[in-house]
C-alpha positions as CSV (number, residue, x, y, z in Angstrom):
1,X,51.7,43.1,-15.7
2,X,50.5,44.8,-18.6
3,X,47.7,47.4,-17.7
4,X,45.0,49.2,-19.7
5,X,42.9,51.9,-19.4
6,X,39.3,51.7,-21.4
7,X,37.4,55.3,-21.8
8,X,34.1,55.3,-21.6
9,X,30.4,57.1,-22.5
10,X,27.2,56.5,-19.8
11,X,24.4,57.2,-21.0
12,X,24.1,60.5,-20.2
13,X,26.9,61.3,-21.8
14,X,29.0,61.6,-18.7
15,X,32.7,60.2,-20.2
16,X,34.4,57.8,-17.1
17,X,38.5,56.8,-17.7
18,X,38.8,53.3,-16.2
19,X,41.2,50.9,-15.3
20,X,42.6,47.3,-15.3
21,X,45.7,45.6,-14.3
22,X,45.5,43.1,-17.4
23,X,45.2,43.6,-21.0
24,X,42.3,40.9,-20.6
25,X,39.4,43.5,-20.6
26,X,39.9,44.0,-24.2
27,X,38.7,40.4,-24.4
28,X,35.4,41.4,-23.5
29,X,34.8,44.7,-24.8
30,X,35.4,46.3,-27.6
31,X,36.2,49.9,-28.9
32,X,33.1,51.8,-30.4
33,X,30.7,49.5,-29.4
34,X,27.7,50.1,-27.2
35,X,26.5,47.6,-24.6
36,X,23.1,47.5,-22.8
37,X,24.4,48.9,-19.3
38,X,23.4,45.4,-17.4
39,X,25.9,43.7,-19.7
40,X,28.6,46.4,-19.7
41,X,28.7,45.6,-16.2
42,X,28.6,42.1,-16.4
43,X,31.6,42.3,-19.0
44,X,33.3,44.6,-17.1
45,X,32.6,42.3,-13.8
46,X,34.1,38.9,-15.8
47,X,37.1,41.0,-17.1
48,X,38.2,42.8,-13.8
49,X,37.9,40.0,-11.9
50,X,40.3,37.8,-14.3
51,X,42.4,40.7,-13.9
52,X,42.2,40.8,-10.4
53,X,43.0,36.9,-10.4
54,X,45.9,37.3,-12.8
55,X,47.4,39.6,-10.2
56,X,46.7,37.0,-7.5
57,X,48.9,34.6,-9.2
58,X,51.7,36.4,-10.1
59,X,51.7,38.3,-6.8
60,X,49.7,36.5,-4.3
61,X,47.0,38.9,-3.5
62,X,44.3,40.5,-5.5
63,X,44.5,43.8,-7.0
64,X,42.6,45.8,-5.1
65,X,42.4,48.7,-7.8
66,X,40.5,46.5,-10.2
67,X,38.3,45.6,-7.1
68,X,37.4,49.4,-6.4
69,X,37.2,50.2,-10.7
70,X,34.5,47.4,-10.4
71,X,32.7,48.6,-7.4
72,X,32.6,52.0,-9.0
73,X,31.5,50.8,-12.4
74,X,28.5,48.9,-10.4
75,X,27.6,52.1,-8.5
76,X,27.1,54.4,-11.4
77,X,25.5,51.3,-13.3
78,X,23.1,51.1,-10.4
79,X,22.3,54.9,-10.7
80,X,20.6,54.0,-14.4
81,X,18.3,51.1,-13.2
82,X,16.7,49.3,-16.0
83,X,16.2,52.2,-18.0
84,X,15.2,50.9,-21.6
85,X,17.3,52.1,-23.8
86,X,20.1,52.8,-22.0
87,X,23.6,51.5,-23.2
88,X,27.1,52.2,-22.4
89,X,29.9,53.2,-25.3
90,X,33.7,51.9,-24.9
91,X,35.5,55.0,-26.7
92,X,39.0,53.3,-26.9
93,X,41.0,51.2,-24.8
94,X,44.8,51.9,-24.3
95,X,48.3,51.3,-22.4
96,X,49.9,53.9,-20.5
97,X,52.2,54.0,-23.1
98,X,49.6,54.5,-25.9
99,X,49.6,50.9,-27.4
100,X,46.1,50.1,-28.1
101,X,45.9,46.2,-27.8
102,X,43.6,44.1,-30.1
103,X,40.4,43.2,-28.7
104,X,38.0,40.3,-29.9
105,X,34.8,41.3,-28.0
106,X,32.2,42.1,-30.5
Protein backbone atom coordinates (compact mmCIF):
# COMPACT_ATOMS: atom_id res chain seq x y z
CA UNK A 1 0.00 0.00 0.00
CA UNK A 2 1.08 3.25 -0.76
CA UNK A 3 1.89 5.29 2.52
CA UNK A 4 2.32 9.05 3.31
CA UNK A 5 3.55 11.10 5.81
CA UNK A 6 1.77 14.73 6.34
CA UNK A 7 3.95 17.38 8.55
CA UNK A 8 2.30 19.33 10.54
CA UNK A 9 2.13 22.98 12.67
CA UNK A 10 -0.17 23.05 16.21
CA UNK A 11 -0.84 25.93 17.30
CA UNK A 12 1.80 26.61 19.36
CA UNK A 13 3.99 26.18 16.83
CA UNK A 14 5.02 22.72 18.03
CA UNK A 15 5.78 20.83 14.24
CA UNK A 16 4.35 16.90 14.59
CA UNK A 17 5.56 14.32 11.36
CA UNK A 18 2.50 11.98 10.94
CA UNK A 19 1.55 9.01 9.29
CA UNK A 20 -0.90 6.99 7.10
CA UNK A 21 -0.91 3.70 5.42
CA UNK A 22 -2.90 5.18 2.35
CA UNK A 23 -2.36 8.02 0.10
CA UNK A 24 -6.22 8.84 1.03
CA UNK A 25 -5.33 11.49 3.70
CA UNK A 26 -4.47 13.76 0.97
CA UNK A 27 -8.14 13.56 0.18
CA UNK A 28 -8.93 15.43 3.11
CA UNK A 29 -6.31 17.79 3.81
CA UNK A 30 -4.42 19.83 1.97
CA UNK A 31 -0.83 21.34 2.05
CA UNK A 32 -0.60 24.99 3.40
CA UNK A 33 -3.86 25.15 4.67
CA UNK A 34 -4.97 25.84 8.21
CA UNK A 35 -7.89 24.01 9.78
CA UNK A 36 -9.78 24.95 13.00
CA UNK A 37 -8.15 22.16 15.32
CA UNK A 38 -11.84 20.37 15.88
CA UNK A 39 -11.88 19.79 12.19
CA UNK A 40 -8.26 18.83 11.62
CA UNK A 41 -9.09 16.15 13.84
CA UNK A 42 -12.22 15.21 12.45
CA UNK A 43 -10.39 15.13 8.89
CA UNK A 44 -7.68 13.42 10.18
CA UNK A 45 -10.21 10.92 12.06
CA UNK A 46 -12.28 10.25 8.49
CA UNK A 47 -8.92 9.77 6.56
CA UNK A 48 -7.10 7.42 9.03
CA UNK A 49 -9.73 5.40 9.50
CA UNK A 50 -10.35 4.77 5.59
CA UNK A 51 -6.76 4.10 5.73
CA UNK A 52 -7.03 1.86 8.41
CA UNK A 53 -10.04 0.05 6.43
CA UNK A 54 -8.09 -0.10 3.23
CA UNK A 55 -5.49 -2.09 5.12
CA UNK A 56 -8.28 -4.35 6.45
CA UNK A 57 -9.20 -5.32 3.08
CA UNK A 58 -6.14 -5.99 1.47
CA UNK A 59 -4.77 -7.67 4.62
CA UNK A 60 -7.47 -8.59 6.86
CA UNK A 61 -6.75 -6.70 9.93
CA UNK A 62 -6.62 -3.06 10.61
CA UNK A 63 -3.58 -1.04 10.68
CA UNK A 64 -2.80 -0.52 13.93
CA UNK A 65 -0.31 2.37 13.23
CA UNK A 66 -2.98 4.53 11.74
CA UNK A 67 -5.04 3.63 14.86
CA UNK A 68 -2.15 4.92 17.34
CA UNK A 69 -1.34 8.23 14.63
CA UNK A 70 -5.05 8.92 15.36
CA UNK A 71 -5.15 8.41 18.99
CA UNK A 72 -2.19 10.68 19.24
CA UNK A 73 -3.48 13.34 16.97
CA UNK A 74 -6.80 13.32 19.39
CA UNK A 75 -4.54 13.60 22.56
CA UNK A 76 -2.60 16.66 21.60
CA UNK A 77 -5.94 18.03 19.96
CA UNK A 78 -7.52 17.57 23.33
CA UNK A 79 -4.60 19.49 25.03
CA UNK A 80 -5.93 22.86 23.00
CA UNK A 81 -9.73 22.58 24.12
CA UNK A 82 -11.80 25.02 22.25
CA UNK A 83 -9.44 27.64 22.20
CA UNK A 84 -10.77 30.31 19.73
CA UNK A 85 -8.59 30.85 17.41
CA UNK A 86 -6.70 28.04 17.39
CA UNK A 87 -6.05 26.15 14.03
CA UNK A 88 -3.74 23.49 12.83
CA UNK A 89 -1.32 24.00 9.53
CA UNK A 90 -0.59 20.84 7.12
CA UNK A 91 3.09 21.93 5.91
CA UNK A 92 3.41 19.18 3.15
CA UNK A 93 2.35 15.80 2.64
CA UNK A 94 4.77 13.20 1.15
CA UNK A 95 5.89 9.38 0.25
CA UNK A 96 8.81 7.91 1.75
CA UNK A 97 10.18 8.17 -1.41
CA UNK A 98 9.56 11.98 -1.80
CA UNK A 99 6.54 11.85 -4.20
CA UNK A 100 4.20 14.38 -3.02
CA UNK A 101 0.66 13.12 -4.18
CA UNK A 102 -2.13 15.47 -5.32
CA UNK A 103 -4.53 16.35 -2.86
CA UNK A 104 -8.18 17.83 -3.39
CA UNK A 105 -9.00 18.90 0.16
CA UNK A 106 -9.49 22.58 0.18
Amino acid sequence: MPELYFDVRWPDGRTQRCYSPSTVVADHLAPGESYDVADFVARSRTALRIASERVRAKFGVACTAAEAQLAEIERIAAGYGSAPGAAVTVERLYSPGGNVPGGSAR
